[in-house]
C-alpha positions as CSV (number, residue, x, y, z in Angstrom):
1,X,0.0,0.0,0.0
2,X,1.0,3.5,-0.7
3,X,1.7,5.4,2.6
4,X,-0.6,8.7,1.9
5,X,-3.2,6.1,0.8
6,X,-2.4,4.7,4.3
7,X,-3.1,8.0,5.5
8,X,-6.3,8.4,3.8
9,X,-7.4,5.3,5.8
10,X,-6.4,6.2,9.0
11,X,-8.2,9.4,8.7
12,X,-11.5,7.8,7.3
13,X,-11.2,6.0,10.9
14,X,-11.5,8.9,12.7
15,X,-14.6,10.2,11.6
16,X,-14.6,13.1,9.2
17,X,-16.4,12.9,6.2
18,X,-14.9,15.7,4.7
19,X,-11.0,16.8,4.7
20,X,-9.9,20.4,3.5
21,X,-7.2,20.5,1.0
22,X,-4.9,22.8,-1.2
23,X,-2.8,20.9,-3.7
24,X,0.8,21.7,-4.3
25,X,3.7,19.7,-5.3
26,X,4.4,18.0,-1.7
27,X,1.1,16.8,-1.0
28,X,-0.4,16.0,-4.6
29,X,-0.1,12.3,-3.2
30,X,-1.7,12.8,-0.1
31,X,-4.5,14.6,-1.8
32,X,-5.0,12.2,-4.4
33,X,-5.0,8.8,-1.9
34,X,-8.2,11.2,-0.5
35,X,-9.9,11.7,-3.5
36,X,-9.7,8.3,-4.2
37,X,-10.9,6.9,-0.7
38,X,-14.9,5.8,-0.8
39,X,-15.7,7.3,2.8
40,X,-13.5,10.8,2.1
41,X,-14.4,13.6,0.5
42,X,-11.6,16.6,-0.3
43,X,-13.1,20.5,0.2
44,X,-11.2,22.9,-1.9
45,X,-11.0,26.0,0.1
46,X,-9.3,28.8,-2.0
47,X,-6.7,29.8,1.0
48,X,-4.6,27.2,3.4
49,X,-5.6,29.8,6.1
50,X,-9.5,28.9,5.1
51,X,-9.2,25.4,4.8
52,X,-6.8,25.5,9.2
53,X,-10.2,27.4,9.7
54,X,-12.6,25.2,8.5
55,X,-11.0,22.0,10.0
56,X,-11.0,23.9,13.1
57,X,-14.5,24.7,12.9
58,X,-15.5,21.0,11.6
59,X,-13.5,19.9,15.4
60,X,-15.9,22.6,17.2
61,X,-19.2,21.5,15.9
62,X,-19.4,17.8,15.7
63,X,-17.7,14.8,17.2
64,X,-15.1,14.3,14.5
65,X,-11.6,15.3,14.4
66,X,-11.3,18.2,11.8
67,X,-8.6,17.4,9.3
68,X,-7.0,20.1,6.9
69,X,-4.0,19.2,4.0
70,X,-1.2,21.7,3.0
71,X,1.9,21.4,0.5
72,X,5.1,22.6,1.8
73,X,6.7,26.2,2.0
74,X,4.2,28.8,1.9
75,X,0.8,25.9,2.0
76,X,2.1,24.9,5.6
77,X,3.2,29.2,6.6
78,X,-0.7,30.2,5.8
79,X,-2.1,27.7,7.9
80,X,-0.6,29.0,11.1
81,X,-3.5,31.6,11.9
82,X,-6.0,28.6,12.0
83,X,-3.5,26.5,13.8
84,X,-3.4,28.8,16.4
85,X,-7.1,29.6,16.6
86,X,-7.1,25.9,17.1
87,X,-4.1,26.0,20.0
88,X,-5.5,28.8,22.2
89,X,-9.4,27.2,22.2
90,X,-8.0,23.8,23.0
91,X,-9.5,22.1,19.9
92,X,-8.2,18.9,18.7
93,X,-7.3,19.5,14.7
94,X,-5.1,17.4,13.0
95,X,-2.8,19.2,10.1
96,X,-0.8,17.6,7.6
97,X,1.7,19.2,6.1
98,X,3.3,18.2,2.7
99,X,7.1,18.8,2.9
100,X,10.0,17.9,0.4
101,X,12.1,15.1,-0.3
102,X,14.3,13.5,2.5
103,X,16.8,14.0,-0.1
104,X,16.4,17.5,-0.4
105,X,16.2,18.4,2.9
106,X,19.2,21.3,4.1
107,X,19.5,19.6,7.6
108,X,22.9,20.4,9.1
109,X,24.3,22.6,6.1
110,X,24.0,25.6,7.2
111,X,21.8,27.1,4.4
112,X,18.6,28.5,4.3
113,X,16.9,26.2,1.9
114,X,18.0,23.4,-0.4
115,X,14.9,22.0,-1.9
116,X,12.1,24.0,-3.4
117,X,9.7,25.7,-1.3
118,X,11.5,23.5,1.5
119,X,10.8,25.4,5.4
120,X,10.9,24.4,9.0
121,X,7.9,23.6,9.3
122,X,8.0,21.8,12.8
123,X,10.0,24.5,14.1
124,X,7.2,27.2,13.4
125,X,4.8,25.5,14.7
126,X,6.3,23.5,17.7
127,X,5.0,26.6,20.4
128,X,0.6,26.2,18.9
129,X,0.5,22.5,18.5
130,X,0.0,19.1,21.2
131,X,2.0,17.3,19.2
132,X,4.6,18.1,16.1
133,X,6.5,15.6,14.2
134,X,8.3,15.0,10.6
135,X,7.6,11.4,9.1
136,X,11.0,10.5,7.6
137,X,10.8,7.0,8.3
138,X,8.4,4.7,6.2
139,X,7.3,2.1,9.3
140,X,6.8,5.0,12.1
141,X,3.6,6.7,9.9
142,X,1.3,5.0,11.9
143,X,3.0,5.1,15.1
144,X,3.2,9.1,14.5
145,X,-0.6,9.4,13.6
146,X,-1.9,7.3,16.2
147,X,0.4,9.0,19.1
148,X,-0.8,12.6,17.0
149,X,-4.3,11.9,17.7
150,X,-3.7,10.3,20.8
151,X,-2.4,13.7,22.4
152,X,-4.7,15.7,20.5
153,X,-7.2,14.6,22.5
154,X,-5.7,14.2,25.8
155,X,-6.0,16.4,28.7
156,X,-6.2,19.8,27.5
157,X,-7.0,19.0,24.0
158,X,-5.3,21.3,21.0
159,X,-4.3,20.9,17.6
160,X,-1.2,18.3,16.2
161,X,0.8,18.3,13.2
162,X,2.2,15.8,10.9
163,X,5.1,16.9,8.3
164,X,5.3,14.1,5.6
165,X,7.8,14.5,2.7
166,X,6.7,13.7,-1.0
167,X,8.9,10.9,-0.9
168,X,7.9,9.6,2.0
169,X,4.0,9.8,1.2
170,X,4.3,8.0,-2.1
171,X,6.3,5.2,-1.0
172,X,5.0,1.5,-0.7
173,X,4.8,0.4,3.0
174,X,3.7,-3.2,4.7
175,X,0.4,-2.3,7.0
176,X,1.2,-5.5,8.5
177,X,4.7,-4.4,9.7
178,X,3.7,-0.5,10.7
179,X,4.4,0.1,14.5
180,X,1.7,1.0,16.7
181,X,1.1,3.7,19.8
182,X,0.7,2.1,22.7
183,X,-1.9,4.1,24.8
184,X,-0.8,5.2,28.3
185,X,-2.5,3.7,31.2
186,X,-4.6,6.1,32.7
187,X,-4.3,6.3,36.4
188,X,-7.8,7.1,38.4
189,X,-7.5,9.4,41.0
190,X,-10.2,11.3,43.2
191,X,-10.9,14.4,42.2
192,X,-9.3,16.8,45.2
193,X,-10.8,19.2,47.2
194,X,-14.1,18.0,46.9
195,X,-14.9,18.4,50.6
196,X,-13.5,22.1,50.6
197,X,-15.6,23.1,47.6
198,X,-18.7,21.8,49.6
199,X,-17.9,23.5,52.3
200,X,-17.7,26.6,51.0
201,X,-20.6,26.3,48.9
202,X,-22.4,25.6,52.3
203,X,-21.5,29.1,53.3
204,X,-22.2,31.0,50.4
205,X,-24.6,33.6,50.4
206,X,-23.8,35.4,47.0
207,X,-22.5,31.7,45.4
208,X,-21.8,32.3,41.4
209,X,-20.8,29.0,38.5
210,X,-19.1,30.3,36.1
211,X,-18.6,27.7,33.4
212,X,-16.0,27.9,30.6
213,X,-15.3,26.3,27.2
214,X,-13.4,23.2,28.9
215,X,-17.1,21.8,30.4
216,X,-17.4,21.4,26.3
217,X,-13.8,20.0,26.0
218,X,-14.9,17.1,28.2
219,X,-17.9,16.2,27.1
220,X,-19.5,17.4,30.0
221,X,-22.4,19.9,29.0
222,X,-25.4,17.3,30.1
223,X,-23.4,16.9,33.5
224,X,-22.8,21.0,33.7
225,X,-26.9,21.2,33.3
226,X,-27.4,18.2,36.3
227,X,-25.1,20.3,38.6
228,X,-26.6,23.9,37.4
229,X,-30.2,22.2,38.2
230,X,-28.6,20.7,41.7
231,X,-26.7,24.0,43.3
232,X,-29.5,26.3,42.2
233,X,-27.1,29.3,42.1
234,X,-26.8,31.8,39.1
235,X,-24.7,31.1,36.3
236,X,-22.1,33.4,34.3
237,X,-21.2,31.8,31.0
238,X,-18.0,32.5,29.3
239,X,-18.6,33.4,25.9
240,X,-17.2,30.5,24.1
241,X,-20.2,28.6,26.2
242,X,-23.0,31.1,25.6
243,X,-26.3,29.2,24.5
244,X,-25.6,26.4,26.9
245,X,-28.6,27.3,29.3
246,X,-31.5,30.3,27.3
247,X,-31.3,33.9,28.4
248,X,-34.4,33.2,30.1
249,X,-33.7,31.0,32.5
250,X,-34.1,32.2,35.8
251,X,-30.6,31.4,36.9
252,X,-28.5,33.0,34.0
253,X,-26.8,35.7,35.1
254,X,-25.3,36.5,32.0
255,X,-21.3,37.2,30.5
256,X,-19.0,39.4,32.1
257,X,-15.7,40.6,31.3
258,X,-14.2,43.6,29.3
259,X,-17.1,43.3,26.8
260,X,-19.5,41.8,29.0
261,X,-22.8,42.7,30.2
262,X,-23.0,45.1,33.2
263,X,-25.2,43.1,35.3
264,X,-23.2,40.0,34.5
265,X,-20.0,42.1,35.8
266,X,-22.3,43.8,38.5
267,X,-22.4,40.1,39.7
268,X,-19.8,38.6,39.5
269,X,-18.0,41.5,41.7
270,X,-20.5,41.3,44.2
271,X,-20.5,37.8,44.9
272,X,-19.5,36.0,47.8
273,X,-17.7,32.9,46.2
274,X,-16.8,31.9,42.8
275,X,-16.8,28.8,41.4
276,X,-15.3,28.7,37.9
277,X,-15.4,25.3,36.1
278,X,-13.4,25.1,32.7
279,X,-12.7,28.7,32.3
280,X,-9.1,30.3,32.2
281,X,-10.5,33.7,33.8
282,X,-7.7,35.7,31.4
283,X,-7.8,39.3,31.8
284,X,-10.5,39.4,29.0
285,X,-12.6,38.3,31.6
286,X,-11.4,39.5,34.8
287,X,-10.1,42.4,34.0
288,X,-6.8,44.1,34.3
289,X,-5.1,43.6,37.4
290,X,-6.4,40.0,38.2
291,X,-6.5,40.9,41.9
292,X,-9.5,43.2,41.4
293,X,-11.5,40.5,40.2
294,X,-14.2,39.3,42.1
295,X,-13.2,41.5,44.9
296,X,-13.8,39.7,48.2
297,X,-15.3,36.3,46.4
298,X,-13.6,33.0,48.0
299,X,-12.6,31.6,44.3
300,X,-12.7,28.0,43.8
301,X,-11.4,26.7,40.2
302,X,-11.4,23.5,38.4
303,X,-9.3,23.4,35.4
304,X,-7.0,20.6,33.2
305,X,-4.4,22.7,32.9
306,X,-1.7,23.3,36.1
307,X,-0.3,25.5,34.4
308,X,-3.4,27.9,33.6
309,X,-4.1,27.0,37.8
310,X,-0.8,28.4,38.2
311,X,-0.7,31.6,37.1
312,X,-2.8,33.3,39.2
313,X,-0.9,33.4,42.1
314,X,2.1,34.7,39.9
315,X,-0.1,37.7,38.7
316,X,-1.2,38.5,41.9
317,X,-4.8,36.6,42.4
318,X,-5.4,34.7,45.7
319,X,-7.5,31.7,45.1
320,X,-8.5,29.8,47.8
321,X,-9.1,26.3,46.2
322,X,-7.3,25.0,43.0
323,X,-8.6,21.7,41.6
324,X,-7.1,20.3,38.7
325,X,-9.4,17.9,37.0
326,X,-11.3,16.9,34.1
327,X,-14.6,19.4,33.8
328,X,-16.6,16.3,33.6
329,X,-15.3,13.9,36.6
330,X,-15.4,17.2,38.6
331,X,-19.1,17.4,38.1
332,X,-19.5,13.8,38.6
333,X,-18.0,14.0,42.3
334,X,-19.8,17.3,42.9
335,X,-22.6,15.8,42.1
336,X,-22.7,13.0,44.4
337,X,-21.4,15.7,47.4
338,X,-24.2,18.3,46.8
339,X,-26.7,15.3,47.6
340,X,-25.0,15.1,50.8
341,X,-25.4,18.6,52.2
342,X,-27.6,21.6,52.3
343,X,-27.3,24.6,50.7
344,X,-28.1,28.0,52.1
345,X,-31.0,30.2,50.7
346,X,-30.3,33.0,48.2
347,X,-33.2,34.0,47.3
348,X,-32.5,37.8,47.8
349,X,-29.1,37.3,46.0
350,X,-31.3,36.2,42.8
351,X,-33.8,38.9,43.1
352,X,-30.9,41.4,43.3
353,X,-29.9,40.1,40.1
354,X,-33.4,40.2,38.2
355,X,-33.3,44.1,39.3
356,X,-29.7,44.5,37.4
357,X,-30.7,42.5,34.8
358,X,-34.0,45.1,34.3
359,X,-32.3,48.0,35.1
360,X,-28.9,47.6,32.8
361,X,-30.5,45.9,29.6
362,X,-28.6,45.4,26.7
363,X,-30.7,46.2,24.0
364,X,-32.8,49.3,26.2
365,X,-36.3,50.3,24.0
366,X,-34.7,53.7,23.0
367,X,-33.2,51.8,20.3
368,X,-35.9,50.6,19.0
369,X,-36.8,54.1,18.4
370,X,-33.9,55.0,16.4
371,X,-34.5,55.4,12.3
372,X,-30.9,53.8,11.3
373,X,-30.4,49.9,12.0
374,X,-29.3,49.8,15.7
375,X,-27.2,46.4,16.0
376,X,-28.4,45.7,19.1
377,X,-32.4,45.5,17.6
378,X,-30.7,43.3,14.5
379,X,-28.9,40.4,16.6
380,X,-32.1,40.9,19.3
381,X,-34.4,40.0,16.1
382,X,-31.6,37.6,14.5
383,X,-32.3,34.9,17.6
384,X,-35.8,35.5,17.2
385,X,-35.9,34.5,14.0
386,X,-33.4,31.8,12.9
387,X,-34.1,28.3,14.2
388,X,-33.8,27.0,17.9
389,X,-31.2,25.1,17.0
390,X,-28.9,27.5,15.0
391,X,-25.6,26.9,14.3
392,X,-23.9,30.2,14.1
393,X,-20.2,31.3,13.4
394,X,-18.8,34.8,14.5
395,X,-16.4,37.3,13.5
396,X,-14.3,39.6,15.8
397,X,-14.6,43.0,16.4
398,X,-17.6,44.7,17.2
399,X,-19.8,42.4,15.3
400,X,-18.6,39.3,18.0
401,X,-19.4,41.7,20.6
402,X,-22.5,42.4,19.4
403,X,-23.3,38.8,19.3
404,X,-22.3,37.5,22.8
405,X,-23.9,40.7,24.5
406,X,-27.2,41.4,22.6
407,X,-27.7,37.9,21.2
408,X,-30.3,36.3,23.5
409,X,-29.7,32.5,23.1
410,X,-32.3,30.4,23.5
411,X,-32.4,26.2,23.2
412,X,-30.1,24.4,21.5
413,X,-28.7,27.8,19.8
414,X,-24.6,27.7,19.5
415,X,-22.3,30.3,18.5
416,X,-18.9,29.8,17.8
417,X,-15.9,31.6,17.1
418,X,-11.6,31.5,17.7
419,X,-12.3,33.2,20.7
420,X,-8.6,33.6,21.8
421,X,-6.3,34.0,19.0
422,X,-9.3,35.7,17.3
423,X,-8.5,36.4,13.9
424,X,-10.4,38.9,11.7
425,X,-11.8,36.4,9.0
426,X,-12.8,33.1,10.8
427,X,-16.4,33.0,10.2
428,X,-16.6,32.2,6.6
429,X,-14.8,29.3,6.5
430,X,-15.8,28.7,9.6
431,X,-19.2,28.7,8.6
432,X,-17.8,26.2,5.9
433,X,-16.4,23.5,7.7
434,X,-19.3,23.7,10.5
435,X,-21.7,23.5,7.3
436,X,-20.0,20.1,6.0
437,X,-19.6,19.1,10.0
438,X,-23.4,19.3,10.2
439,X,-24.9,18.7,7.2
440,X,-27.5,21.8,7.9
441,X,-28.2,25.6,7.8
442,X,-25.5,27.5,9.1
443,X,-25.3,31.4,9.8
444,X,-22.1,33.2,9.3
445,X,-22.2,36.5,11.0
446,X,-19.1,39.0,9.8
447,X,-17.8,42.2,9.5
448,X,-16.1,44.4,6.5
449,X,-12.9,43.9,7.6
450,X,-13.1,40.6,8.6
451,X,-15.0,39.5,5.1
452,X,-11.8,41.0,3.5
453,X,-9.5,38.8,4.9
454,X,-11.4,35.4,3.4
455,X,-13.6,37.0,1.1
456,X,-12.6,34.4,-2.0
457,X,-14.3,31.6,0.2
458,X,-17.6,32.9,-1.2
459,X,-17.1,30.7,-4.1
460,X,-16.4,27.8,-2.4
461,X,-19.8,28.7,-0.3
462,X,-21.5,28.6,-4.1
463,X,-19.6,25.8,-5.9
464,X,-20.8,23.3,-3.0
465,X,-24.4,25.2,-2.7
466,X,-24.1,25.2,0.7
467,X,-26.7,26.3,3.0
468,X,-25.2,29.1,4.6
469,X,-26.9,32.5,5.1
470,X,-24.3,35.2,5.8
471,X,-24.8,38.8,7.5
472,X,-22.4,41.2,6.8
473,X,-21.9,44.2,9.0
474,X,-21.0,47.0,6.7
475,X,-20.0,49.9,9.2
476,X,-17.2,50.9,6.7
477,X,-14.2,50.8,9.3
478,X,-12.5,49.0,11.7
479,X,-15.3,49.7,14.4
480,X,-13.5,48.3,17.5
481,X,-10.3,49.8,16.7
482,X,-12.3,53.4,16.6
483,X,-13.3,52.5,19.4
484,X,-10.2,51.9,20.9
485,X,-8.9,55.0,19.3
486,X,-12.0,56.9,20.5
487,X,-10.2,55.9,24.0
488,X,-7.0,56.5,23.8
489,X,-6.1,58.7,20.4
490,X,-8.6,61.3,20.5
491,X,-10.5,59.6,17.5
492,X,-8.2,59.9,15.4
493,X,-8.6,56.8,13.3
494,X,-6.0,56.4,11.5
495,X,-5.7,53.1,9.7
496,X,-9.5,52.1,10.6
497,X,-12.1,53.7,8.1
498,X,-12.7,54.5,4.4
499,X,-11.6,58.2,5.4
500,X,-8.3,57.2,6.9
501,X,-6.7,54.6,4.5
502,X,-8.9,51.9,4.5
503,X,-10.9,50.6,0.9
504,X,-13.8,48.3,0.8
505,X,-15.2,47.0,-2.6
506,X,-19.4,47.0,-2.9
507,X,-19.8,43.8,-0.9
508,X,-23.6,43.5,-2.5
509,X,-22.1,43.8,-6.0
510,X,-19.0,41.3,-4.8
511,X,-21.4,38.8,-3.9
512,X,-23.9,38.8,-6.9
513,X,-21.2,38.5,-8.9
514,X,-20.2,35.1,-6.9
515,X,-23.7,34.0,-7.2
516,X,-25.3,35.1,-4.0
517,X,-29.4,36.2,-3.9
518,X,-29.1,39.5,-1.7
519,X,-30.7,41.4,0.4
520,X,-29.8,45.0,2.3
521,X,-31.0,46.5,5.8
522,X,-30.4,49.5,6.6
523,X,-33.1,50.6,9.3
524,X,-34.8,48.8,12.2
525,X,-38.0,48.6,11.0
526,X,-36.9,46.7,8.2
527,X,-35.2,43.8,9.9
528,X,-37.8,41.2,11.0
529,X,-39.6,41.4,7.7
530,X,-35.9,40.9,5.8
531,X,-34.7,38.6,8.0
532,X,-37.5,36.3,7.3
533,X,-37.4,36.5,3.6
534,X,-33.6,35.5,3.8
535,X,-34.2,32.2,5.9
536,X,-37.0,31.2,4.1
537,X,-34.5,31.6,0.6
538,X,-33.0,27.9,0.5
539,X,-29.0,28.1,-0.4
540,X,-26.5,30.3,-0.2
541,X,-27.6,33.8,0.9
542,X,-25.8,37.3,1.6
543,X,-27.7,39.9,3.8
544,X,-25.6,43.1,3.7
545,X,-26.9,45.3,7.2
546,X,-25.9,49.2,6.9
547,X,-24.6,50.0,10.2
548,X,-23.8,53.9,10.8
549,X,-19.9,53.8,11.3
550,X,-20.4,55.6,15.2
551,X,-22.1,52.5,16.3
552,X,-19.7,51.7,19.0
553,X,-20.2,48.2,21.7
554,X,-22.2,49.3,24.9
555,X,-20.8,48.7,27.1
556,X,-16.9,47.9,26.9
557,X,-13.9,48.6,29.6
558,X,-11.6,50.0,28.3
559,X,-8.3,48.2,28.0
560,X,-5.8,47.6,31.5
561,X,-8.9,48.7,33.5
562,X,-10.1,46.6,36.7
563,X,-14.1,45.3,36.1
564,X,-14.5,48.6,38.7
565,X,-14.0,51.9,39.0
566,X,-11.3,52.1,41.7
567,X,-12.8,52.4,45.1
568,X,-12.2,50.9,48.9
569,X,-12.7,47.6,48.8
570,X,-15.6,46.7,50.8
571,X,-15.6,43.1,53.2
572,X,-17.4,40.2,52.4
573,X,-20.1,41.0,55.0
574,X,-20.2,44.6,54.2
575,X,-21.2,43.8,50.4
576,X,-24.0,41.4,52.1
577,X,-25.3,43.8,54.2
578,X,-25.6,46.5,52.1
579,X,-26.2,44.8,48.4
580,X,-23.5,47.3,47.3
581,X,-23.7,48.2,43.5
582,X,-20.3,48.9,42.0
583,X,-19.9,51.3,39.1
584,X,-18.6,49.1,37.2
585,X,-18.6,50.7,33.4
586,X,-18.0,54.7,32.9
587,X,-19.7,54.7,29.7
588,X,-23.9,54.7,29.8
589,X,-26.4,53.8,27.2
């Protein structure tokens, strides 16, 4: 058997139906041994940066490994930005790299390149991958892809890849004779601090969950919903997690952070104790310094990762339990402990946050009033429209702001998104790969900058007629960056609009000419009816939404700033006593 045909059937056994692929001279084999496989199909994206986005995408919304193909040099340098999106979320992707021929490898001479297109491949991409390894021996392939996937998936899950030269992949090997991985024994242990946990939950009177994107790592969403049911206590959602329990339900208390929503940040700062489950708690979220956070909260948090349990102490934040544990064994044994004692009344402490969450709303009805498109009204009437179960992929900027504030999630809805390395550009492929994950309507929600940066993957959206329905906001600029600049540079925005060196083509006209259907909004009373034309439309469809360039996120902290103004610090029982209201945010609506 040919070793990339090998390849191809090892990657059939994963899972993936579908692997994303750019052809160039090192990987023409590998490619090929795809196209030729009965269970694999090969996506053509037109960018190796789309097709590391897509298989990262594919990984985030099914239960298959998402697999993505590159030649050497420059195919294997583009894929980096979806490698890293992959890293920093924790998703398990598998990239293989073509490279060239052993034989025309530099190795030890000292030169910067002896065979064509030839690059270091492993070396660039060693610090944003599990697992990194060049195939130069014929009988280790499937030692190397079995240990590959093996670590992909293992503890803190993140991306692996596999550098095969072109004369390694088309060589003949004996399947019978291929060495195989040898899966560590997995030693059980109890999760610890289980007892301390309860205790403190026992005290609580201001208790707060705060569940991350590692309760979805480990499989552990149906458990997060038992133990959110058991404890009774409101929930903050980190945005990567958004959708997992409606905005209606009476205990979420919403997202919090530098773009979050003020009563979500109004409580998480008041609360007593903190119990964050899967959630790195970055300065995104907490704020800037990490000591201000959650002010006089005991903090109690469960996380994989040492390393990530760490680092708090080292930038200054006391936490006064650290568990390291799978998301999903922790609920497990929290589980069976909650049984086993009783938990203290809040009832005021939830009523305090119903107030917050009526007096501080996202999308307030004075919008509603406004004659130009509001975006809070559109992603308000986007939920209310699109299916329970939507699967939606987000852009950065202000438009991924939009989405995780004013968004109200209900059901099964999901929104996803490289929420870390957050690249302008994801959601269109992303969009793609989840569309081929799911086999369904998928919404792709972008910006004009972001569009830019992918904006050839409309035809690969129109060659496969997929089902994807994208929304475009058109503010004409770089609206996060004004707004950063509004901050700090006196709004002068240089580098961030049409007026300041910026050019955007007519995105309508762009994608008629791909083959879109299209539609415009550009005022709120136009939105529901629009909105329900283009989901009814079956296919591909492009909604461009006018969005005056001022439109700015509200509200947003601005950069290095605590989730507070600065003021005393007031005690635990002090904060009880008088159900103190910080002000959090400068900025009003």
């Amino acid at each position: 058997m040919k070793l990339s045909d090998y390849v191809a059937h090892f990657i059939s056994k994963l899972g993936p139906r579908h692997v994303f692929a750019i052809s160039g001279g090192a990987s023409v084999h590998l490619i090929d041994s795809i196209a030729k496989h009965p269970e694999l199909k090969y996506i053509c994206p037109n960018h190796e940066q789309a097709g590391a986005i897509a298989a990262d995408a594919y990984s985030r919304a099914s239960e298959s490994m998402g697999v993505a193909i590159s030649t050497s040099g420059p195919g294997a340098t583009n894929m980096i930005t979806g490698i890293c999106s992959a890293w920093f979320d924790s998703v398990p992707v598998l990239y293989i790299t073509g490279q060239v021929s052993t034989f025309r490898m530099k190795k030890d001479l000292g030169v910067r390149q002896l065979g064509f297109q030839e690059n270091d491949t492993l070396d660039m991409v060693k610090p944003i991958s599990k697992y990194s390894v060049l195939i130069e021996d014929t009988s280790r392939i499937r030692y190397e892809l079995e240990k590959a996937v093996y670590l992909a998936h293992e503890g803190r899950p993140g991306p692996v890849v596999v550098d095969i030269p072109d004369n390694i992949s088309r060589a003949e090997v004996d399947v019978s004779n291929l060495v195989s991985f040898s899966i560590p024994e997995k030693i059980n242990k109890p999760v610890e601090y289980l007892e301390e946990c309860l205790n403190y939950l026992k005290q609580a009177q201001r208790p707060v969950l705060i569940i991350g994107w590692g309760v979805h790592l480990s499989g552990a969403r149906q458990e997060a919903l038992k133990i959110i049911g058991q404890l009774g206590i409101p929930v903050l959602l980190t945005w990567a997690m958004k959708g997992l329990i409606a905005d209606d339900h009476p205990l979420f208390a919403g997202t919090f952070g530098t773009h979050g929503t003020r009563y979500g940040n109004f409580t998480v700062q008041n609360s007593d104790l903190i119990l964050s489950v899967g959630a790195r708690l970055d300065t995104h979220e907490a704020g800037s310094p990490l000591k201000d956070f959650a002010r006089e909260a005991r903090k109690l948090i469960v996380d994989i990762d040492h390393a990530e349990l760490g680092k708090f102490k080292a930038l200054g934040m006391d936490a006064d339990v650290l568990v390291k544990s799978d998301a999903k064994k922790f609920f497990e044994e929290l589980s069976k402990g909650v049984n086993t004692i009783a938990l203290p009344e809040i009832s005021s402490w939830k009523e305090r946050i119903c107030l917050w969450k009526k007096k501080f709303p996202i999308c307030p009805k004075s919008y509603e009033s406004e004659e130009a498109l509001n975006p809070y009204v559109f992603v308000r009437e986007l939920s209310a429209t699109c299916s329970d179960n939507e699967f939606i992929v987000s852009d950065t900027g202000s438009a991924l702001a939009w989405m995780m504030q004013g968004f109200p999630s209900r059901k099964d809805q999901k929104i996803i998104h490289a929420f870390n390395n957050t690249p302008m550009g994801y959601a269109l492929p992303g969009a793609i790969g989840a569309s081929f994950a799911l086999n369904r309507r998928v919404s792709c929600v972008t910006g004009d900058g972001s569009l830019q940066m992918n904006i050839q993957e409309l035809s690969t959206v129109i060659y496969h007629n997929l089902d994807i329905k994208i929304f475009l906001f058109n503010n004409h600029g770089y609206s996060m960056i004004c707004q950063t600049q509004d901050q700090w540079l006196d709004s002068e925005y240089a580098a961030a609009n049409e007026e300041n060196g910026l050019s955007f083509p007519n995105f309508v006209s762009v994608a008629e000419s791909y083959g879109f259907p299209t539609w415009t909004i550009s005022n709120n009373s136009e939105i529901s009816e629009v909105l329900s034309e283009v989901y009814k439309h079956k296919g591909p469809a492009f909604c461009n939404i006018e969005i005056r360039p001022d439109h700015r996120v509200m509200p947003q902290l601005k950069f290095g700033h605590a989730l507070e103004d600065p003021e005393p610090l007031l005690s635990r029982d002090e904060l009880i006593k008088n159900m103190i209201i910080p002000p959090i945010f400068k900025s009003e609506h």
